[in-house]
VOGU-3710 file (C-alpha; in Angstrom, 3 decimals, decimal comma):
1> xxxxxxxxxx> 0,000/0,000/0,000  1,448/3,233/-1,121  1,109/6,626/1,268  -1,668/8,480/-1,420  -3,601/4,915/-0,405  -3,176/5,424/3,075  -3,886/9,248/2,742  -7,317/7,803/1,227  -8,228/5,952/4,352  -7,385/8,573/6,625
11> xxxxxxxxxx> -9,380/10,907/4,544  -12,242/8,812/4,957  -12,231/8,009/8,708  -12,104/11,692/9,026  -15,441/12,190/7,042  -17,182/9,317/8,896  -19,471/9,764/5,606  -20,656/8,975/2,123  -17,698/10,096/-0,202  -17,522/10,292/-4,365
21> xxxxxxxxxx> -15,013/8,893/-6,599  -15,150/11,751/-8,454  -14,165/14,405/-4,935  -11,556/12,308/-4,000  -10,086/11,979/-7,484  -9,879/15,904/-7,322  -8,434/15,799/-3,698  -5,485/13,372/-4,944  -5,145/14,986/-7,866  -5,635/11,744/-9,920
31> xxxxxxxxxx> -8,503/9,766/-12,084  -11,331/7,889/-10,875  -10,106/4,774/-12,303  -7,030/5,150/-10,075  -9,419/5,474/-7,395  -11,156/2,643/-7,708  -7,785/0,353/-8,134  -6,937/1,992/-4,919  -10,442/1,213/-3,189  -10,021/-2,379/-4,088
41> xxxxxxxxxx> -5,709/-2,372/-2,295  -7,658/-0,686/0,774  -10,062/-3,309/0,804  -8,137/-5,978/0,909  -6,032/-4,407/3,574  -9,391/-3,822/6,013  -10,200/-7,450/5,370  -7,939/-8,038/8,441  -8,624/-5,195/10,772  -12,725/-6,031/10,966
51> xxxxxxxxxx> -13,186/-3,174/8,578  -14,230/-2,590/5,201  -15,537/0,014/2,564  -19,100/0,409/1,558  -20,420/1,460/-1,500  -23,459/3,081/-2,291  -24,801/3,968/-5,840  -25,550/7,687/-6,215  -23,774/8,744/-2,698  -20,163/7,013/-2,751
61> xxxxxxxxxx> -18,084/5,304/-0,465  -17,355/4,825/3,447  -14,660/3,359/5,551  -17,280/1,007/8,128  -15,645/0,530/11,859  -16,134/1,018/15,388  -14,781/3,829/17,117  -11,868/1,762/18,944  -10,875/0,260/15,337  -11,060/3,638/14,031
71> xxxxxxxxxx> -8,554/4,720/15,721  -6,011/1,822/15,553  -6,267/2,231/12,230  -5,548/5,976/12,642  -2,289/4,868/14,481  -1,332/2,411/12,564  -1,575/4,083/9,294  0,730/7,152/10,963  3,133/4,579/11,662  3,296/3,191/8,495
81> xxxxxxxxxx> 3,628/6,586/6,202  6,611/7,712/8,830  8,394/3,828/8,168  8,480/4,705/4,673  10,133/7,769/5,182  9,069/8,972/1,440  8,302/12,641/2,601  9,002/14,876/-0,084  10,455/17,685/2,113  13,216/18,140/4,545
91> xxxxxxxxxx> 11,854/19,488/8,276  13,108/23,012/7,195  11,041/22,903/3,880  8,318/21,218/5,768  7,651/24,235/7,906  8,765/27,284/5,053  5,841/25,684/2,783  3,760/25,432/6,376  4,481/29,096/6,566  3,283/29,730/2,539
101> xxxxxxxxxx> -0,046/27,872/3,674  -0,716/29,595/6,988  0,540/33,492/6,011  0,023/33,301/1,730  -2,611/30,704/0,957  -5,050/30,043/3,744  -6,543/31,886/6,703  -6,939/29,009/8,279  -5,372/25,622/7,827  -6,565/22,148/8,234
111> xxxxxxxxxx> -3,672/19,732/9,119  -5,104/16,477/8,632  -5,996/17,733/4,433  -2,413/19,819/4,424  -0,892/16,471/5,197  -2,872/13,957/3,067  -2,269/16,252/-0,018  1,150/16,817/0,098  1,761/12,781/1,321  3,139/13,771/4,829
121> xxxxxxxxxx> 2,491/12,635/7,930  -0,039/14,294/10,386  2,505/13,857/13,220  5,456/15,087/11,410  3,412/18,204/10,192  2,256/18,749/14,053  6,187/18,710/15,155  6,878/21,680/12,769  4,650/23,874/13,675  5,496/23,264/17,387
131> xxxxxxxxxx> 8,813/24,640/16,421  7,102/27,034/14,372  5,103/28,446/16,944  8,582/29,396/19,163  9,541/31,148/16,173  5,794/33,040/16,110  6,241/33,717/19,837  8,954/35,862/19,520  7,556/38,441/17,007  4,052/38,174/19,478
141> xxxxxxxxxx> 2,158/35,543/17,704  0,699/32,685/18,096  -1,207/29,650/16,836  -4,718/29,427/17,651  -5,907/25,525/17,618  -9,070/24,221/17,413  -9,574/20,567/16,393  -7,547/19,964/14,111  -7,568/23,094/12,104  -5,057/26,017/13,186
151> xxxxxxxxxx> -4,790/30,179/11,965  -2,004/32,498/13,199  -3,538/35,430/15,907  -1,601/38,375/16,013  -1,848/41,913/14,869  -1,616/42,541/11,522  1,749/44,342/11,133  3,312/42,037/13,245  2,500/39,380/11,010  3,936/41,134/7,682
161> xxxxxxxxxx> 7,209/42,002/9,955  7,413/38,094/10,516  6,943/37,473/6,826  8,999/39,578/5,504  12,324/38,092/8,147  11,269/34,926/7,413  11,652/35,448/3,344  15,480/36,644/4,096  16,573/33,879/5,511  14,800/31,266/3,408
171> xxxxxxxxxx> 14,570/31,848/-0,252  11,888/29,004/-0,178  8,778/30,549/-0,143  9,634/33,389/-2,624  10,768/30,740/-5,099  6,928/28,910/-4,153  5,471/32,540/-5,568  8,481/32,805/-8,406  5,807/34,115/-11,155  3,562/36,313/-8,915
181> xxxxxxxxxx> 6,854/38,317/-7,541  8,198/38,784/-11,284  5,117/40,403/-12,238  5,665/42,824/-8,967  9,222/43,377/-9,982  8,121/44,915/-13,681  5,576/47,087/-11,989  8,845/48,442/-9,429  11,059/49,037/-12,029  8,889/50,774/-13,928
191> xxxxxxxxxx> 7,346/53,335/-11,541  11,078/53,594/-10,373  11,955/55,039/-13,835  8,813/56,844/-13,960  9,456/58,944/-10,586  13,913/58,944/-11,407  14,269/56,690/-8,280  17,421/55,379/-8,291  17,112/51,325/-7,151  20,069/49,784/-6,360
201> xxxxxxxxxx> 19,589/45,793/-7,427  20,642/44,305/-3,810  17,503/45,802/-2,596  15,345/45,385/-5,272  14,069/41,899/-3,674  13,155/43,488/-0,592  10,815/45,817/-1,994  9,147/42,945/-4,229  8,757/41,065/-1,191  6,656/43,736/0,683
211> xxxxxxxxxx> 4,700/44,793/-2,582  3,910/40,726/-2,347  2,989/40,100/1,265  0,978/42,925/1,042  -0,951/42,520/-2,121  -1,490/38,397/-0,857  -2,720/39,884/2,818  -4,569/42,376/1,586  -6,503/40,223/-0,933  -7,499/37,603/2,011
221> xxxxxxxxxx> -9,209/40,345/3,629  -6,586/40,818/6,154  -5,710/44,448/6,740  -3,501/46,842/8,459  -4,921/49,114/11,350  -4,464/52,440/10,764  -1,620/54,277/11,312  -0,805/57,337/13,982  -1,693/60,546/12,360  1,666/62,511/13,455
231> xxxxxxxxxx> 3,703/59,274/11,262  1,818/59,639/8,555  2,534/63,717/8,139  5,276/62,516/8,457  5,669/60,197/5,506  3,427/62,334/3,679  7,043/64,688/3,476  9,098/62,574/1,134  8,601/61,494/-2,183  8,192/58,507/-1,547
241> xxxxxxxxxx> 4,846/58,542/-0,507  3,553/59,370/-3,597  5,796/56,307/-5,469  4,176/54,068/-2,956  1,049/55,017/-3,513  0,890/54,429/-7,003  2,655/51,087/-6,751  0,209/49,865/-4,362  -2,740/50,703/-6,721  -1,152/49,143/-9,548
251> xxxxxxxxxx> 0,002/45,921/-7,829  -3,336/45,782/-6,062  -5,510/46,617/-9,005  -7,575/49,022/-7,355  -7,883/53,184/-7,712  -5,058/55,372/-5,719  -8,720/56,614/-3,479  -9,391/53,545/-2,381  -6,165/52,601/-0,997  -5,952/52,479/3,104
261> xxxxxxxxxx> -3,285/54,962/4,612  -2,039/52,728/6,539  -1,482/50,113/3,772  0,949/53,080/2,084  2,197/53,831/4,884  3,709/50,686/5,273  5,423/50,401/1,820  6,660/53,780/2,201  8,185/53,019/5,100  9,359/49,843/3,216
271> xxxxxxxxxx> 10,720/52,245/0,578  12,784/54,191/3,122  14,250/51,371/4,769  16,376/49,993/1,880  16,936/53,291/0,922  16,009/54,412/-3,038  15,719/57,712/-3,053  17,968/60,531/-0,842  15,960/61,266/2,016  15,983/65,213/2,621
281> xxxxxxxxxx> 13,794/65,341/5,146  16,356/63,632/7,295  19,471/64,948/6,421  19,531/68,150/8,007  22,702/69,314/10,325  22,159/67,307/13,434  22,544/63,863/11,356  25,154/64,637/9,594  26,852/65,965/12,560  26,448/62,558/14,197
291> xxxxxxxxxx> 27,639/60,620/11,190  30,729/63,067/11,100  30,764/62,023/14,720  30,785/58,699/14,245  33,581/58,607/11,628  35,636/60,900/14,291  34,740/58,159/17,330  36,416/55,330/14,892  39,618/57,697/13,846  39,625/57,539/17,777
301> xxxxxxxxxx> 39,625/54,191/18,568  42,028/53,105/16,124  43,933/56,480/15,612  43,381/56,542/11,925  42,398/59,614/11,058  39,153/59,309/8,181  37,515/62,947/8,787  38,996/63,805/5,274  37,628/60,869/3,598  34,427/62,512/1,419
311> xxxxxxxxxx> 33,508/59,021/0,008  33,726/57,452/2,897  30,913/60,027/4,519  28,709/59,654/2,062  28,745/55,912/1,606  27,897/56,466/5,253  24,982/59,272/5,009  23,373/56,933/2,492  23,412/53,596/4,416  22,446/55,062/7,591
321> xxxxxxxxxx> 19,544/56,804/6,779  17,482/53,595/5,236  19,387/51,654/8,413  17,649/53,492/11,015  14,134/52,663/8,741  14,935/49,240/9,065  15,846/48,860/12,635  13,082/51,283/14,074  10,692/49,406/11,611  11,964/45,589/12,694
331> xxxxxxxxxx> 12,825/44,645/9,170  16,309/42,835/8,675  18,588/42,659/6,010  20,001/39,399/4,944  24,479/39,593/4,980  25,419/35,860/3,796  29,291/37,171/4,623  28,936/38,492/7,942  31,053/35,553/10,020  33,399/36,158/6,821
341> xxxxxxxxxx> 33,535/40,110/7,615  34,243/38,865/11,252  36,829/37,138/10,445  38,423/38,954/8,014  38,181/42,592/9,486  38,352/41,251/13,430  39,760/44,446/14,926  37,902/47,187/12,659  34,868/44,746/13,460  35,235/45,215/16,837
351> xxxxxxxxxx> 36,236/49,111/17,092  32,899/49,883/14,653  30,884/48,279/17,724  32,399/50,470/20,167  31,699/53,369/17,617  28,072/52,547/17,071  27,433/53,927/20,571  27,250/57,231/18,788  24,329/56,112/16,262  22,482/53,971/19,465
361> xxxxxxxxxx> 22,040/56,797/21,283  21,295/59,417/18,637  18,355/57,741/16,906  17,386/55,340/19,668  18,561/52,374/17,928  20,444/49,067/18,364  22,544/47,629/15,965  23,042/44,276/14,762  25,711/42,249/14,120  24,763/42,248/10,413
371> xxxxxxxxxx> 24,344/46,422/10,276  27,594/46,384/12,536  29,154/44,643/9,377  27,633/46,627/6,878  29,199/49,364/8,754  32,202/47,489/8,859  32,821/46,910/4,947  32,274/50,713/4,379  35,787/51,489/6,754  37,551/48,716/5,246
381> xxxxxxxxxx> 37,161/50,454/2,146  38,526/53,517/3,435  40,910/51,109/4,926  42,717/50,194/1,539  42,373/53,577/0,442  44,673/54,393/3,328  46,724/51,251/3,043  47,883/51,695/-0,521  51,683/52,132/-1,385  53,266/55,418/-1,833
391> xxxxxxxxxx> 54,753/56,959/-4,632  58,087/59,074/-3,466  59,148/61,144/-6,411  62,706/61,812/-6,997  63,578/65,284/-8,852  67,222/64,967/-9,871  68,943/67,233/-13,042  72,175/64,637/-12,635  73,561/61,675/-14,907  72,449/58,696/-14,440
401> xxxxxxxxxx> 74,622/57,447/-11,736  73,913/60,011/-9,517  70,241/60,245/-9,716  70,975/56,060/-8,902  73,364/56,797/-5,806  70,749/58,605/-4,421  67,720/56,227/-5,188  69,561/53,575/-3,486  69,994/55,403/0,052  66,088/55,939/-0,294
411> xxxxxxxxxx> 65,221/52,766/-0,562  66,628/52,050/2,343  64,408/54,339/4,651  61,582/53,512/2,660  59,108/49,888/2,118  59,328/47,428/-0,508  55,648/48,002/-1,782  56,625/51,641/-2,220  56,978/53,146/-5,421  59,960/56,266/-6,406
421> xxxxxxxxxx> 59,744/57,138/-9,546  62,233/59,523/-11,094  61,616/63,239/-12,694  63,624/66,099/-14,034  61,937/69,448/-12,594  60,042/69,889/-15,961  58,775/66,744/-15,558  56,978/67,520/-12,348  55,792/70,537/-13,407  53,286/68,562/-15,398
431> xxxxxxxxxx> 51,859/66,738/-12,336  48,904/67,763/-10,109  50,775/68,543/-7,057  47,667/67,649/-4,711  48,254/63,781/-5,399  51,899/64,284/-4,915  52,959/62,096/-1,581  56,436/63,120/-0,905  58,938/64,992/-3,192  62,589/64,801/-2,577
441> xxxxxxxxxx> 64,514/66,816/-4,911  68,288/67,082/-5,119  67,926/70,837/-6,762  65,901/73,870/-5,924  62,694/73,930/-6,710  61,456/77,984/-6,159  58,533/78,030/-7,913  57,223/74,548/-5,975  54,041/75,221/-4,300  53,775/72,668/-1,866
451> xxxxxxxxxx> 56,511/71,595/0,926  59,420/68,870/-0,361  62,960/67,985/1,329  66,092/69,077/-0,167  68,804/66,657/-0,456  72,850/66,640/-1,692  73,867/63,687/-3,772  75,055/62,003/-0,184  72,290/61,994/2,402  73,100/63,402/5,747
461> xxxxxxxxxx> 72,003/62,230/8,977  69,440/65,494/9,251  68,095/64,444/5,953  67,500/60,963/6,538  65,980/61,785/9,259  63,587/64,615/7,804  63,143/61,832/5,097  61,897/59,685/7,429  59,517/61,767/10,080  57,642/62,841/6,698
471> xxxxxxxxxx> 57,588/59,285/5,815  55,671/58,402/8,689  53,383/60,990/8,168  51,725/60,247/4,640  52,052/56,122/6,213  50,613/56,633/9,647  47,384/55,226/8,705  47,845/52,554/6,748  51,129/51,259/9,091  48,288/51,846/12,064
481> xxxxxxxxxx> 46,010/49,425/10,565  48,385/46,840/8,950  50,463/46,128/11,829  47,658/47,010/14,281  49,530/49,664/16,425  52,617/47,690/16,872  54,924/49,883/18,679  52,544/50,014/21,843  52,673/46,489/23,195  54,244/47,328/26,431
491> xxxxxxxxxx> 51,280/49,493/26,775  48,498/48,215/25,574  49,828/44,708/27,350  49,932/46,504/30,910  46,402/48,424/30,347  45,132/44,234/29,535  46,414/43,275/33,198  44,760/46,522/34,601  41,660/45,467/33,545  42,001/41,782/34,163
501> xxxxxxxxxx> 42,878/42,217/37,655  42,103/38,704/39,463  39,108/38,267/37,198  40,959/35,001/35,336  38,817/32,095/35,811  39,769/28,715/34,141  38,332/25,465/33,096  35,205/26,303/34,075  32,224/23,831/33,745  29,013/24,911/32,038
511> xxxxxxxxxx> 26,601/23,378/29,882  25,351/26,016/26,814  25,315/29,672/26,200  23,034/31,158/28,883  24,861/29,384/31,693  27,706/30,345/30,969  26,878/34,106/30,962  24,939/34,165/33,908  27,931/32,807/35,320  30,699/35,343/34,010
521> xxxxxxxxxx> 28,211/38,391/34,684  28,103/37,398/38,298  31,931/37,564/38,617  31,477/41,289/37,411  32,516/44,314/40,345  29,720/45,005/42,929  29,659/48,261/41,326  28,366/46,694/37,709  26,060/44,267/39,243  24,221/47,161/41,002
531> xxxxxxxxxx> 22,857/48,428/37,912  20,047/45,959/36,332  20,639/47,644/33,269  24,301/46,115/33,297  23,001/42,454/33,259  20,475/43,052/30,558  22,825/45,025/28,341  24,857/42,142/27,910  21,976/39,637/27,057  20,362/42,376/24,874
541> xxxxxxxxxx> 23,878/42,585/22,652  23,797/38,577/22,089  20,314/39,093/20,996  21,486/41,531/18,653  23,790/39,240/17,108  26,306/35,772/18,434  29,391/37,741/19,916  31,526/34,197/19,084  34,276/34,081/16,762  35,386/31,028/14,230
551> xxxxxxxxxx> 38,373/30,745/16,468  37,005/29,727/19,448  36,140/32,609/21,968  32,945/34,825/22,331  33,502/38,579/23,125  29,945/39,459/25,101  30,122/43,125/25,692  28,434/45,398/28,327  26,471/48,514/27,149  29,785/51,269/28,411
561> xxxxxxxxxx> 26,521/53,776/29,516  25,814/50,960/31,986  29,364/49,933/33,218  30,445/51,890/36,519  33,628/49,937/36,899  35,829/49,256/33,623  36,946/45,880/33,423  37,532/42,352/31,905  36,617/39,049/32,839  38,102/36,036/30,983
571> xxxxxxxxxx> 37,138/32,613/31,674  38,273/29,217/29,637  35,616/26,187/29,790  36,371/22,752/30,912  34,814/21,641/27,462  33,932/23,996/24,248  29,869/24,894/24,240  27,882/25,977/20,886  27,863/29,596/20,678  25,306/30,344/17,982
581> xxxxxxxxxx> 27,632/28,791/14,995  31,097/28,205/16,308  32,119/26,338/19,399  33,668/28,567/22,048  36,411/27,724/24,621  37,111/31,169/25,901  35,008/33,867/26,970  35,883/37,631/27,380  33,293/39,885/29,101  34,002/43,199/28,136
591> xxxxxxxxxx> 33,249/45,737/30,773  34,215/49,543/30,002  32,935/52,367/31,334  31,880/55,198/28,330  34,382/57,644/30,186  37,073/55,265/30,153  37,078/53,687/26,027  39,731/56,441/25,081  41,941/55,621/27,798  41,428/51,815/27,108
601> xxxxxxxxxx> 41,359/51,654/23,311  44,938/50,293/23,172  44,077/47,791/25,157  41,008/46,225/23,520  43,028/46,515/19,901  45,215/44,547/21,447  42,601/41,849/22,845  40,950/42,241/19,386  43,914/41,860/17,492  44,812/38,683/18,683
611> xxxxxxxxxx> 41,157/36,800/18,842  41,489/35,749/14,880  44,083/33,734/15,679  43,091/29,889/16,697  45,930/28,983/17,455  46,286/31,677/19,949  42,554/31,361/21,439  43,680/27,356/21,760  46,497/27,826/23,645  44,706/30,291/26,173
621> xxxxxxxxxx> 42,182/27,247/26,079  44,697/24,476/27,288  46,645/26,802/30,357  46,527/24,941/33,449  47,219/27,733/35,685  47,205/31,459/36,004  50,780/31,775/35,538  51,043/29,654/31,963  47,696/31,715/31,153  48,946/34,809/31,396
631> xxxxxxxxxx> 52,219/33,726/29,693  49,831/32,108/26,880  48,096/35,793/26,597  50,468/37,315/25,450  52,636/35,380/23,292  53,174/36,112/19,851  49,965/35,012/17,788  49,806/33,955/14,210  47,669/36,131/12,905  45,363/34,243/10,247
641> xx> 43,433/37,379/9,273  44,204/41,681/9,364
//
């Protein structure tokens, strides 16, 4: 007996009546002939269990039993469909097309008929939405059950927020709708061009996915309540208002007048948060003033110095605009690289959450560890701006030999990846003197502009020197960030033990991730532990996004506005725990007051530093006492990533 036969049987001990060839050759999606060779398998199979199917000219065909054989056979047939493990979907595609037919398709969804037409068992479909419903729990939902037939309660917006996090992280449901959406996508791209929106393509599914999930709610009958007055003055400011509106219509298929404010609303606030137009009613002085401020608060922490960096401002005004849309608005982004930007970027990672402090508290935000990374990937572009060779020009009027004599002492103050090229004075007369790095010149150069070092044909001691402290001026930044502020280790090494104190705690035993902070928080100062914001801080960052690292150790952090004593508590585990995807053996609680991160930024680039090393993170992992920790922590580390 095949599961479609055994779907049959359950179907009919669920009637408990009369049923036609014809319905359940529609409900299987097969003929009536098949039907019938399937009546006669079932028969022979009831022959056995003191059951048996009766047919009736005119009204169709029962499954005859009493009510304690009834539901053996319910049991039994269960059993069977999950032996032959034939399901056609994998738990996690079991519950994304669950969350099709609950949000998209149905308002209400029968699980016995869900399971007997797509051939899956009526247990395994109950275990998914059990998980489901943790899932629904956490955006304030729930399942409402009744008999077997269950609908999701919850308001309205709530809902479309759910939908809309649930399509980025599974691609499962919009490939379900793959036709529907491409429709939607024409109808973007054209009112785009109609209104001169400019739509970057990243984004582009975002919007479709809204414009969907609202069109399919909207067409159940299920609608959005309406929406405060002062937000939608608000919205009614930008442009984008007016883009959403006709859109909606057009998606919807209904007149611009007879579209709900609140259903606009929505999109346009959809429209803002992945950013495709320039929003001028926010970028007045005060936001640009805090984005300049949070450039200046990284220069800070990592004493690289990006205030001058005009591209790297406005890559900035544009993502954080739609950014604060998104997180004020519950709508996430999808970053498939983010562990990669971890990994690769580990210490301008970490200094970017330090920085973010600036945008938390400006527009009453908190950042994830996906924006954080966003954030991130803007600075390491600025990064290998900074980081790129120079160019050291040599203006010499001399033979040949002598323009090489003095080449040759250069290259000896200067690096390998550096470039000097030689000119005659005409010669750099032709140049743009603004993207000139550093001009030596062995003749005088009046009519020069800009400042350059005079040298004889045999360098002195002054002039190498000169040479040099000019040198480390136009390579400050990039020598900062590639080596990671190497010539403070003494420093940065004794502000580490500061902090550390006696809070060193090792092979400690606990069993999974909330264990283990409860148990490092309470080893915090009195003075921390005082404040119940302290505590929560630190859970409310891992909710924000894992604080673990591929290597091996998580980095929890405390909210600085919270912290009333600065310090660090390090603790290695008596066996590695699952830390949302890597398996952790160290933990560092990072405790620092908001008064107190300028005096202590050396020391947490040096803690950051050295955390994308595995090697490094193992050994800390395998000390046996104090003494061979601290040894361990500051050893030289192999450095698998900058």
């Amino acid at each position: 007996m095949n599961i479609r036969q055994m779907n049959i049987m359950q179907y009919l001990l669920r009637q408990q009546k009369y049923v036609s060839a014809q319905k359940l050759a529609k409900v299987f999606s097969v003929s009536k002939k098949t039907i019938y060779t399937d009546f006669e398998i079932i028969q022979t199979f009831l022959v056995s269990k003191n059951a048996y199917l009766e047919k009736v000219p005119s009204l169709g065909t029962r499954l005859v039993a009493d009510k304690q054989v009834c539901s053996q056979l319910i049991v039994e047939i269960e059993q069977k469909k999950n032996d032959l493990g034939r399901e056609k979907w994998s738990p996690e595609e079991r519950e994304e097309n669950l969350v099709s037919a609950l949000f998209l398709e149905h308002n209400e969804l029968d699980i016995l008929d869900w399971s007997i037409e797509h051939y899956i068992s009526e247990s395994s479909v109950k275990r998914s939405l059990e998980k489901l419903e943790h899932k629904l729990h956490r955006e304030k939902l729930m399942l409402a059950k009744k008999g077997d037939k269950v609908r999701v309660v919850g308001d309205e917006a709530d809902i479309r927020i759910f939908l809309r996090n649930y399509l980025v992280s599974s691609q499962q449901i919009a490939n379900i709708h793959k036709s529907d959406q491409a429709e939607i996508l024409a109808k973007v791209r054209h009112f785009s061009k109609a209104y001169h929106f400019q739509i970057n393509e990243q984004y582009e599914p975002y919007l479709v996915w809204d414009l969907w999930i609202a069109k399919t709610r909207y067409q159940s009958q299920s609608f959005l309540k309406e929406t405060n007055p002062k937000i939608l003055d608000n919205l009614k400011l930008y442009e984008s208002y007016l883009f959403a509106s006709e859109l909606l219509a057009s998606v919807l298929k209904v007149e611009i007048s007879s579209l709900p404010e609140a259903e606009i609303a929505a999109l346009t606030r959809s429209l803002l948060s992945v950013g495709y137009e320039m929003l001028r009613p926010l970028t007045d002085e005060k936001f640009e003033t805090t984005v300049h401020a949070f450039i200046a608060m990284v220069s800070e922490l990592i004493d690289v110095d990006f205030s001058d960096d005009e591209h790297l401002y406005q890559m900035l005004l544009n993502h954080i605009q739609p950014m604060v849309f998104r997180l004020r608005n519950r709508i996430h982004l999808s970053n498939l690289i983010t562990e990669e930007i971890k990994q690769q970027y580990s210490v301008l990672y970490h200094v970017v959450w330090l920085a973010v402090k600036v945008l938390n508290d400006y527009f009453g935000i908190e950042l994830t560890d996906v924006e954080v990374a966003f954030l991130t990937m803007h600075f390491a572009i600025a990064v290998e701006k900074k980081s790129q060779p120079s160019t050291i020009y040599i203006v010499c009027q001399h033979g040949v030999a002598t323009s090489e004599l003095i080449v040759s002492q250069l290259r000896k103050l200067f690096s390998s990846d550096d470039k000097i090229v030689k000119l005659t004075p005409a010669e750099l007369v032709e140049l743009d003197v603004d993207s000139l790095d550093l001009v030596i010149s062995s003749v005088d150069l009046p009519d020069y502009p800009k400042d350059y070092i005079h040298v004889g044909t045999v360098l002195t001691d002054i002039q190498r020197r000169e040479i040099q402290q000019s040198y480390l001026k136009i390579t400050k930044s990039s020598r900062k960030i590639l080596r990671l502020l190497e010539n403070n280790e003494v420093y940065s090494q004794s502000l580490v033990n500061h902090l550390l104190a006696r809070t060193i705690y090792l092979h400690q035993k606990v069993d999974n991730v909330s264990e283990c902070l409860d148990k490092i928080i309470q080893l915090s100062h009195p003075a921390n532990l005082a404040d119940k914001h302290y505590t929560d801080s630190i859970y409310q960052r891992e909710e924000l996004g894992i604080t673990s690292t591929y290597t091996g150790i998580a980095l929890p952090h405390a909210n600085p506005e919270f912290v009333h004593h600065s310090q660090l508590i390090m603790m290695t585990l008596d066996k590695p725990i699952l830390w949302g995807v890597n398996f952790v053996k160290v933990v560092l609680l990072i405790a620092i007051e908001e008064r107190d991160l300028e005096t202590y930024k050396e020391a947490l680039i040096e803690i950051y530093s050295r955390v994308d090393s595995a090697s490094y993170i193992e050994q800390l992992g395998q000390a046996q006492t104090l003494e061979e920790f601290k040894k361990s922590l500051f050893a030289p580390a192999t450095f698998d990533t900058i």
